[in-house]
TORKOL-398211 format. One record per residue (C-alpha): residue number from 1; z, x, y. Coordinates in Angstrom, 2 decimals, decimal comma. Each point is the difference from the previous one (the first is absolute). Layout:
% TORKOL-398211
+-----+---------+---------+---------+
: pos :      up :    east :   north :
+-----+---------+---------+---------+
: NUM :       Z :       X :       Y :
...
+-----+---------+---------+---------+
This chain:
% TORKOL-398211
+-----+---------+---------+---------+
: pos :      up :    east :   north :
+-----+---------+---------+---------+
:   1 :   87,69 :  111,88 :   90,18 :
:   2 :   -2,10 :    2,97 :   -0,30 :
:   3 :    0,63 :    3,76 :    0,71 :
:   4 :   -1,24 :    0,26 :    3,48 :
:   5 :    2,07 :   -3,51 :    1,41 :
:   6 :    3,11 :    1,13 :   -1,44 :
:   7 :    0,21 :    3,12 :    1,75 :
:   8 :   -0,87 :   -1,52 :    3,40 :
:   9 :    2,90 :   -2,73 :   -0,80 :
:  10 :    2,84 :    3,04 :   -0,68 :
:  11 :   -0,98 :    2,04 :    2,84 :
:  12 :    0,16 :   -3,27 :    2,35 :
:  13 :    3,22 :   -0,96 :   -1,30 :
:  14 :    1,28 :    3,90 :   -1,26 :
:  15 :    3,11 :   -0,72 :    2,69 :
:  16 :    1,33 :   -2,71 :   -2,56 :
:  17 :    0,05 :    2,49 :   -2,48 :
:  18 :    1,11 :    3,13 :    1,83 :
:  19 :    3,60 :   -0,16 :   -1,09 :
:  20 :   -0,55 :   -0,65 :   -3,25 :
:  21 :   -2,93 :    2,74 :   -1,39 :
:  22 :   -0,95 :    3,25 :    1,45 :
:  23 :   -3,65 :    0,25 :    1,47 :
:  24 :   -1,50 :    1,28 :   -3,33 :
:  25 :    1,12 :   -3,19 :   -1,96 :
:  26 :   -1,79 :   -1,98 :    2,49 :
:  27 :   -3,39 :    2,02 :    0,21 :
:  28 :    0,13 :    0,35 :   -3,96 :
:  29 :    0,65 :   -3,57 :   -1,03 :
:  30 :    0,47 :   -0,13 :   -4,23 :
:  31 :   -2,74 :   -1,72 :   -1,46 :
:  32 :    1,04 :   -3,03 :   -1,14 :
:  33 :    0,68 :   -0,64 :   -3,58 :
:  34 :   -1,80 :   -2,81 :   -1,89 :
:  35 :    2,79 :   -1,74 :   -1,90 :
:  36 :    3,51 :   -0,50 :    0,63 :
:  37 :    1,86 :   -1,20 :   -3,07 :
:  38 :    1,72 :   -2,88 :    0,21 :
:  39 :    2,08 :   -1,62 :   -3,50 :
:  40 :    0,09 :   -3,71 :    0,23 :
:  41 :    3,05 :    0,73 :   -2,59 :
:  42 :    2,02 :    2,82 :    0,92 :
:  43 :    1,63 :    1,58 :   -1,81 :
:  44 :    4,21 :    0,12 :   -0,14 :
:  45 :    0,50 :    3,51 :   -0,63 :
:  46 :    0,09 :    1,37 :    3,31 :
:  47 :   -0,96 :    3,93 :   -0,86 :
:  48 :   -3,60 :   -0,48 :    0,53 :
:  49 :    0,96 :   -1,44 :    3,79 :
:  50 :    2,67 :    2,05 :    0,82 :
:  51 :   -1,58 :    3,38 :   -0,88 :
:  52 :   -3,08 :   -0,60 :    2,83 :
:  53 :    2,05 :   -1,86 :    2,29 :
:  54 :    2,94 :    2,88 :    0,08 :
:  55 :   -2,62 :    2,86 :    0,34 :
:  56 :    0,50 :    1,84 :    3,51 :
:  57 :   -2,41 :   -1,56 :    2,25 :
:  58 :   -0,65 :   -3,41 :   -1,24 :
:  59 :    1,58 :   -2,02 :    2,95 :
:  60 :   -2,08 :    2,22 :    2,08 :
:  61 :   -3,46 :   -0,54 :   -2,12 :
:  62 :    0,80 :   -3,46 :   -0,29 :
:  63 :    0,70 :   -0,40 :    4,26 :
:  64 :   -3,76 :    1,70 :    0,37 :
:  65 :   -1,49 :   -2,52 :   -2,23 :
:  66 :    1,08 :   -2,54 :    1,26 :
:  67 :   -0,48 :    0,96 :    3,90 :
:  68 :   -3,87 :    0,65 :   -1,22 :
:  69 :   -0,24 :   -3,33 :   -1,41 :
:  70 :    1,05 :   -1,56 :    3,30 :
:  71 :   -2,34 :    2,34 :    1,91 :
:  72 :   -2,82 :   -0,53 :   -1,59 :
:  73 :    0,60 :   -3,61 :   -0,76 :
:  74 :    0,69 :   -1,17 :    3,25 :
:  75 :   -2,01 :    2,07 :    3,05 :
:  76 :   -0,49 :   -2,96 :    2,18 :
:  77 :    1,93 :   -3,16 :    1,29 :
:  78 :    3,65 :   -1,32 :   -1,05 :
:  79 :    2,21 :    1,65 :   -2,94 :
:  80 :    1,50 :   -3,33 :   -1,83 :
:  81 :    3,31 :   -1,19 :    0,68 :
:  82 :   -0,35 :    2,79 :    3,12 :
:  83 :   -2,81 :   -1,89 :    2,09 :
:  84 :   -0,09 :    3,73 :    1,50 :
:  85 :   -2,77 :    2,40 :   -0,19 :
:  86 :    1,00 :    2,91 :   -2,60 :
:  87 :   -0,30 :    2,65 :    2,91 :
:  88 :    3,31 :   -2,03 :    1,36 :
:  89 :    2,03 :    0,34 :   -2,40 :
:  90 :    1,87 :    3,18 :   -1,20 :
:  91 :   -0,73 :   -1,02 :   -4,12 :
:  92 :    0,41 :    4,10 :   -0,28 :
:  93 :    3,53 :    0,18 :    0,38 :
:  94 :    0,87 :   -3,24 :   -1,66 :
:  95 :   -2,06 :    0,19 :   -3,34 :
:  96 :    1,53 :    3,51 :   -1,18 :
:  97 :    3,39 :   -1,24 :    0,59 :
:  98 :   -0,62 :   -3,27 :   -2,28 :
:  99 :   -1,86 :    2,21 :   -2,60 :
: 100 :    3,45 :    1,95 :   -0,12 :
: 101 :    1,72 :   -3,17 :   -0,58 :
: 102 :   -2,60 :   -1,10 :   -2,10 :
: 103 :    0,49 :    2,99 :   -2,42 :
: 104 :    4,30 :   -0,14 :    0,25 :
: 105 :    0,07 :   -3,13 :   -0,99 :
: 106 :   -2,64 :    0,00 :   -3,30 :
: 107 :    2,15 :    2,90 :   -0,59 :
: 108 :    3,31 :   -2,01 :    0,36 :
: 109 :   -1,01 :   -2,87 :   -2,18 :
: 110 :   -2,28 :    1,53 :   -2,65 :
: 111 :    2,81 :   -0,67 :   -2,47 :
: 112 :   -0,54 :   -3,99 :    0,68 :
: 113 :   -3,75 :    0,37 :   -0,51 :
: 114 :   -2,64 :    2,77 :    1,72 :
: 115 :   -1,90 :   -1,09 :    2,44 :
: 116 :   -3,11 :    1,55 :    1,33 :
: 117 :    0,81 :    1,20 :    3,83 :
: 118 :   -3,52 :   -0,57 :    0,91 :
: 119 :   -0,11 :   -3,42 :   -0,82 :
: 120 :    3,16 :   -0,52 :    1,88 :
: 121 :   -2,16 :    1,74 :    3,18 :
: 122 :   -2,74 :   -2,78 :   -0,89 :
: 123 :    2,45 :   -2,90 :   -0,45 :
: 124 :    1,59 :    0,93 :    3,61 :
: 125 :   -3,51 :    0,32 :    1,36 :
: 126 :   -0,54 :   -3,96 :   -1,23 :
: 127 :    2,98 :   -0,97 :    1,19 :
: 128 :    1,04 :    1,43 :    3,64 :
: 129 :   -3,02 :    3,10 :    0,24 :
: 130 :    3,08 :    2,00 :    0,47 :
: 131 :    1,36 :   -2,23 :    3,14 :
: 132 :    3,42 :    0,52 :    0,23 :
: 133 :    0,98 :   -3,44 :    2,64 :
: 134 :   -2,41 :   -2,45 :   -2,10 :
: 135 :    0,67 :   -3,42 :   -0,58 :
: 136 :   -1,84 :   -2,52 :   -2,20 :
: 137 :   -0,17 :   -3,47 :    0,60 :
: 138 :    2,79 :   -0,58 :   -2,73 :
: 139 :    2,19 :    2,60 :    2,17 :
: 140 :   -0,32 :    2,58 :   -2,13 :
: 141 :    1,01 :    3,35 :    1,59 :
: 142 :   -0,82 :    3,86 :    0,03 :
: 143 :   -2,57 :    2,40 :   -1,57 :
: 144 :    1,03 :   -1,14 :   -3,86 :
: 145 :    0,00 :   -4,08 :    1,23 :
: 146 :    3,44 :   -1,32 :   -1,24 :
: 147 :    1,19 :   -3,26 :    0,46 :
: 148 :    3,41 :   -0,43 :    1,12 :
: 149 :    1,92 :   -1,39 :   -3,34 :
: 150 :   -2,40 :    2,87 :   -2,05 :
: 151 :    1,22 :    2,81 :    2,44 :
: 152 :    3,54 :   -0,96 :   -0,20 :
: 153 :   -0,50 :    0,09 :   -3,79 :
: 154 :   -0,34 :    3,58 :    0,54 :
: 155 :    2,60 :    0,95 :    2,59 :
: 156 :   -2,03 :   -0,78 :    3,26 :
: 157 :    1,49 :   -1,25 :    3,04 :
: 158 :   -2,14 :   -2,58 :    1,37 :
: 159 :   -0,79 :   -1,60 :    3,79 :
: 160 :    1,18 :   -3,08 :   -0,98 :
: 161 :    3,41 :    0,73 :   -1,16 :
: 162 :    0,16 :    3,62 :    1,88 :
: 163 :    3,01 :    1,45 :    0,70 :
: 164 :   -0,24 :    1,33 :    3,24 :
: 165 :    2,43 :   -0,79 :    2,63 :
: 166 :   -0,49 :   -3,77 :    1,97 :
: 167 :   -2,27 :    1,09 :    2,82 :
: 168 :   -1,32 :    2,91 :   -1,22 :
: 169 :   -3,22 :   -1,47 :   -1,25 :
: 170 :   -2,43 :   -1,51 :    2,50 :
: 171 :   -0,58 :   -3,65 :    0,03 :
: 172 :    2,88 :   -0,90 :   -1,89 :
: 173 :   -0,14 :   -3,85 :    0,63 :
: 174 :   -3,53 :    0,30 :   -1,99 :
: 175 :    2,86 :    1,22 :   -3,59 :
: 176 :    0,98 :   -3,74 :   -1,09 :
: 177 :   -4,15 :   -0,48 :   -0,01 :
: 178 :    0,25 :    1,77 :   -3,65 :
: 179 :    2,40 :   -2,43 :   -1,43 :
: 180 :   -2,45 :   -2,71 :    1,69 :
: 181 :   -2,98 :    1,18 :   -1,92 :
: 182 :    1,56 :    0,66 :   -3,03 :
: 183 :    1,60 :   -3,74 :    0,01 :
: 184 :   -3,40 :   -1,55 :    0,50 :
: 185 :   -2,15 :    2,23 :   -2,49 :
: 186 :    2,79 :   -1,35 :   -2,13 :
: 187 :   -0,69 :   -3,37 :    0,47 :
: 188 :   -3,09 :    0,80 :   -0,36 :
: 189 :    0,12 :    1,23 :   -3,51 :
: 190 :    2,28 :   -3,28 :   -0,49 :
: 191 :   -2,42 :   -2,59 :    1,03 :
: 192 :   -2,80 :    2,09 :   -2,26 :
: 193 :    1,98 :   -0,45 :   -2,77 :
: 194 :    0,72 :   -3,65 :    0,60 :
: 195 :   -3,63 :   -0,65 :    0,11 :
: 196 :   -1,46 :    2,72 :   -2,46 :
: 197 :   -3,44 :   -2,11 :   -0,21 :
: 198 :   -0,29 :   -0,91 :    3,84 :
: 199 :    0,44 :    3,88 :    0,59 :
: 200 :   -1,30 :    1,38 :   -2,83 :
: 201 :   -3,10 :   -2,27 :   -1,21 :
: 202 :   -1,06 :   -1,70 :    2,99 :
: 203 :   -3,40 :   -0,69 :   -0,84 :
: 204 :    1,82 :   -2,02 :   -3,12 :
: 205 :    1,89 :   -1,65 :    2,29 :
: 206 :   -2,91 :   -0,96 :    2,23 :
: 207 :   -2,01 :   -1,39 :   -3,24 :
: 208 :    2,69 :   -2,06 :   -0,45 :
: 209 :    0,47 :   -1,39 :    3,22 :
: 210 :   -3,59 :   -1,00 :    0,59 :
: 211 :   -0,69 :   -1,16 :   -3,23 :
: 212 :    3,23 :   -2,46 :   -0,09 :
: 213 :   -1,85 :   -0,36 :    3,67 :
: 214 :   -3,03 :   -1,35 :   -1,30 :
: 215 :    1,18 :   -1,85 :   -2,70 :
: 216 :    2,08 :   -2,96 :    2,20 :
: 217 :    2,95 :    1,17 :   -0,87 :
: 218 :    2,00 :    2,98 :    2,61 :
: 219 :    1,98 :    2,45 :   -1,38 :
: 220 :    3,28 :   -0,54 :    0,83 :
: 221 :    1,10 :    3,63 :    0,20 :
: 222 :   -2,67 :    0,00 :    2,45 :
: 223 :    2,78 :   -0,15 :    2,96 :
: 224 :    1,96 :    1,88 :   -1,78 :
: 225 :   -2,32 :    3,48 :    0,22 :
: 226 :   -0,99 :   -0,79 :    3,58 :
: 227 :    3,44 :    0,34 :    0,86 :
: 228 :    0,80 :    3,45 :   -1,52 :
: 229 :   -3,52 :    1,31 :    1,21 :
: 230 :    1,88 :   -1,25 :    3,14 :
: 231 :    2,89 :    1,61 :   -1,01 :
: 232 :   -1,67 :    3,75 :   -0,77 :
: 233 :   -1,99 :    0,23 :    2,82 :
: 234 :    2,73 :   -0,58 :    2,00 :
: 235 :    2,18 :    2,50 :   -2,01 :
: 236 :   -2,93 :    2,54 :    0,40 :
: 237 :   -0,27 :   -0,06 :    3,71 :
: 238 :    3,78 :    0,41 :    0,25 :
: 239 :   -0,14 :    2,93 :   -2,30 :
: 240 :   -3,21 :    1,78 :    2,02 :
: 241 :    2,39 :   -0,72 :    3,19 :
: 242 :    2,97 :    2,02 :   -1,19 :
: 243 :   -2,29 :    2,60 :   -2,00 :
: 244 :   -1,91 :    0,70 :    2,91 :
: 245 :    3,46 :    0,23 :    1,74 :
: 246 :    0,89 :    2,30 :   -2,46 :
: 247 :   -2,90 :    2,60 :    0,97 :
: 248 :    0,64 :   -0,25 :    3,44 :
: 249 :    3,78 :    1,08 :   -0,82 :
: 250 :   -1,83 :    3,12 :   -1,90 :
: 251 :   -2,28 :    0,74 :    2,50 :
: 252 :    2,77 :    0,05 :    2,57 :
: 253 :    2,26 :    1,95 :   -2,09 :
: 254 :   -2,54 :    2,77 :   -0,88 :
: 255 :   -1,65 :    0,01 :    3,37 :
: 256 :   -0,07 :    3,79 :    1,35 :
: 257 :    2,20 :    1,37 :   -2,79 :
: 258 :   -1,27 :    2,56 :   -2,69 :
: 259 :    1,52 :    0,41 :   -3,64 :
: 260 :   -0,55 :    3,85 :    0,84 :
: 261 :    2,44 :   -0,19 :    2,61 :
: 262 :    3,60 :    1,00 :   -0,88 :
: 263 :    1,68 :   -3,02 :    2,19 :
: 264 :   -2,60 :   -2,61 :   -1,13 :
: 265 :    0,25 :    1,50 :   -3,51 :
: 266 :    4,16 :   -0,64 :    0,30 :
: 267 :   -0,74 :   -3,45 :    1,52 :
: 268 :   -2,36 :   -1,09 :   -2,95 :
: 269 :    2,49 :    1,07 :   -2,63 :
: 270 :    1,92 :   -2,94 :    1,44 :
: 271 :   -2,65 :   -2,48 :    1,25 :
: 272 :   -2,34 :    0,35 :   -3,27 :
: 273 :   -0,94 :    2,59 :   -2,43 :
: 274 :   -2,82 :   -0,95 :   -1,05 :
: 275 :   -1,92 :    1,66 :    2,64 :
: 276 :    0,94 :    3,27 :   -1,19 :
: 277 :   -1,20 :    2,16 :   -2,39 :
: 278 :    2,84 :    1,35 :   -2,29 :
: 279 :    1,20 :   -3,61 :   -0,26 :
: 280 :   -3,13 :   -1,89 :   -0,46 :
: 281 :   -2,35 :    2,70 :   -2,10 :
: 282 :    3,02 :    0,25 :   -2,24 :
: 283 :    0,31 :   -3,65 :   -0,89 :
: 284 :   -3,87 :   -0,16 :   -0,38 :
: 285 :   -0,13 :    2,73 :   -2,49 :
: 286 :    3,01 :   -1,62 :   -1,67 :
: 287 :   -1,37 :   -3,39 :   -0,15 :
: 288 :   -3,17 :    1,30 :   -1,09 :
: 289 :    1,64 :    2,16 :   -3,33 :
: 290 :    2,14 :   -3,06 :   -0,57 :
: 291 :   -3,24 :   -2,81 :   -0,08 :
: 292 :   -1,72 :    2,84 :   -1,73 :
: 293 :    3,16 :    0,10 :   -2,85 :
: 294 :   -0,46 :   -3,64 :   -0,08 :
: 295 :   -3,20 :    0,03 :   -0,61 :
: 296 :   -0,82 :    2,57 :   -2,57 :
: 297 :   -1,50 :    2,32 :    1,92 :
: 298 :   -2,74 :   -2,46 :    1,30 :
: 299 :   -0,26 :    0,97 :    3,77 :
: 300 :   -2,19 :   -2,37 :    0,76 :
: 301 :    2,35 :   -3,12 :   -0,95 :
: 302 :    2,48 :    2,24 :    1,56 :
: 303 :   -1,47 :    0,10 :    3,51 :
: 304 :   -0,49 :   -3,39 :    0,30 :
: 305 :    3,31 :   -0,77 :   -1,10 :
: 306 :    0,85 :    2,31 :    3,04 :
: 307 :   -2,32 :   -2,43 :    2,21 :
: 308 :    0,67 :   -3,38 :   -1,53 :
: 309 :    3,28 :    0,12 :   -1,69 :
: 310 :    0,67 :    1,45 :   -3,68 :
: 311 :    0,20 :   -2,85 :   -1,99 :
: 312 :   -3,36 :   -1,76 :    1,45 :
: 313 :   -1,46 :    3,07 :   -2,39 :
: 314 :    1,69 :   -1,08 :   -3,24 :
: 315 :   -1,85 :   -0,64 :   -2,78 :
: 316 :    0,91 :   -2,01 :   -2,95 :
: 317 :   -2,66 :    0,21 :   -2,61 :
: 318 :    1,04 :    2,35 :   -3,21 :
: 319 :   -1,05 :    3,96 :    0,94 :
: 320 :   -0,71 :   -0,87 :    3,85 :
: 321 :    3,32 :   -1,20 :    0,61 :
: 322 :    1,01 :    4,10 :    0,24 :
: 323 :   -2,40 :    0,60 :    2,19 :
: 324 :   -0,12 :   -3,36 :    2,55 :
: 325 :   -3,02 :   -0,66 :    1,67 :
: 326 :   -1,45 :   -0,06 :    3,26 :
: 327 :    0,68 :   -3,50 :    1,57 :
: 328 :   -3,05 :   -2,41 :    1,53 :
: 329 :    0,96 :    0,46 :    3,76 :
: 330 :   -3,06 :    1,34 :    1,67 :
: 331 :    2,29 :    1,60 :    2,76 :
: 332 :    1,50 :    1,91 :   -3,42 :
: 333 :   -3,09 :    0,85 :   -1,20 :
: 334 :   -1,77 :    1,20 :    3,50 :
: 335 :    3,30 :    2,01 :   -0,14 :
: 336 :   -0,05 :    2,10 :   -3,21 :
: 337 :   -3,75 :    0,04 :    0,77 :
: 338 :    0,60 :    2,38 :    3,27 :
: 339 :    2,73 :    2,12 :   -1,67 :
: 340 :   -2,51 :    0,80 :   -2,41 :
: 341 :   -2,66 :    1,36 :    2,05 :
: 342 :    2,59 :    1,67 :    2,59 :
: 343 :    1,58 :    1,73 :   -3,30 :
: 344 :   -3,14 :    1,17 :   -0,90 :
: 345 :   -1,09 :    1,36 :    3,33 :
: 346 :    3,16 :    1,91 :    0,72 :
: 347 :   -0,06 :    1,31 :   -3,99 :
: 348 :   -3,26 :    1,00 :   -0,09 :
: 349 :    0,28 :    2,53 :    3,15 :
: 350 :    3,61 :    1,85 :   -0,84 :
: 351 :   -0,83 :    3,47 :   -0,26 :
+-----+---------+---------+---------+
């Protein structure tokens, strides 16, 4: 974006960034720096971190960054995950409050491993852009994108097991649609397992098949996988069902109510926590020092264990085995692929 663009884009959208910097910041934009140094092994000794992130100002430097990025990324249509035009939603009061959180909790954890905030920033970016009520199609929740049994690893209260008084959450005869979906994803994973080549090879098991076909002579396990295709698609529509029932019991719940709101902020500390910053920003950075411990410092393997589960990153072959690996899911890889180019576009304009 040259010169002359990018100074029509800030004074169009200056209001966005009003609260946040003071009218010379925005007529005297930085110029931007050409690298922004990222270690694919970082390293465990967490003065190098700690000593930028704990300078005076960072969360602030770090909140303008980012808030350019987003600007000047995204001047017309849609924000993800928002499906709302940036000039509708108020990312200047949100994104310097989860840089603060951002920086307290690298701070907090360094001793588990040091984690570099601005990653974090991109990571968030990839997997909410910073939307506090998202929910994925797997019902994952909040800004940070926890799963239920992952956020109650870390202290969360969740929807499905809330603790808020019986009618005090809307749509309560939607709650038992949880244990629903999590019963038929379960036999779900069941069935896979009792047909590992149906599921997992099925051009294999479609050679096979035709070729017994054409021979004269039928499989007879033939009957056997059209009856658990059968059985999964009918699983899988009963699981959409009760997922999709799920949302609905989100979207009611979070309908008209802000996490900057006192009383909905005291409501969600019972209904779920995710959706809040202290709570879920925390257990991100947490997670993230943790995978990154387990990993040797590899941040790479470390964020996708954060997307596709820890041990789908292990690697067992002599030095790599430290390290892990990144796995062969191409949502994984598409992923890591975005946090890398978000990390480097926030990095690379922090004054």
């Amino acid at each position: 974006m040259n010169t002359q663009r990018r100074s029509l884009l800030k004074a169009a959208l200056a209001p966005l960034l009003l609260p946040l910097f003071c009218g010379d910041a925005l007529a005297k934009a930085p110029p931007l720096s050409e690298i922004s140094e990222v270690r694919i092994i970082q390293t465990k000794d967490p003065a190098r971190v700690l000593e930028r992130v704990g300078a005076p100002g960072f969360a602030h430097s770090m909140a303008q960054a980012t808030l350019t990025f987003v600007i000047e990324s995204y001047p017309k249509g849609n924000l993800p995950v928002w499906k709302k035009p940036l000039s509708e939603i108020d990312l200047h009061s949100r994104i310097p409050e989860i840089c603060t959180h951002v920086v307290q909790g690298v701070l907090r954890h360094a001793a588990i491993y040091p984690v570099d905030p601005c990653w974090i920033m991109g990571q968030m970016m990839a997997e909410s852009f910073f939307y506090e009520f998202a929910v994925s199609s797997a019902l994952a929740v909040g800004p940070c994108q926890f799963i239920a049994p992952t956020a109650r690893g870390y202290g969360m209260v969740c929807a499905d097991e809330h603790g808020q008084p019986a009618g005090f959450a809307r749509r309560d005869d939607l709650e038992p649609e949880f244990k629903q979906a999590a019963t038929y994803r379960e036999q779900m994973r069941t069935l896979r397992r009792e047909q590992p080549d149906l599921f997992g090879s099925p051009a294999k098991v479609l050679r096979t098949v035709l070729n017994a076909q054409a021979a004269g002579t039928p499989l007879a396990a033939a009957g056997t996988y059209a009856l658990a295709l059968d059985r999964m698609d009918l699983l899988q529509a009963r699981y959409t069902s009760a997922r999709d029932n799920c949302r609905l019991y989100f979207s009611e719940n979070f309908k008209d109510r802000s996490i900057f709101s006192p009383q909905d902020a005291a409501f969600f500390e019972k209904f779920d926590q995710r959706v809040l910053y202290p709570h879920a920003i925390n257990a991100m950075v947490k997670m993230m020092a943790e995978n990154m411990r387990a990993r040797g410092g590899n941040i790479l393997a470390a964020t996708a264990g954060y997307n596709a589960g820890l041990g789908n990153t292990d690697a067992k072959d002599g030095v790599y085995t430290a390290y892990g690996r990144l796995p062969n899911f191409a949502e994984t890889v598409e992923y890591v692929s975005r946090i890398l180019v978000n990390h480097h576009e926030i990095a690379r304009r922090i004054v």
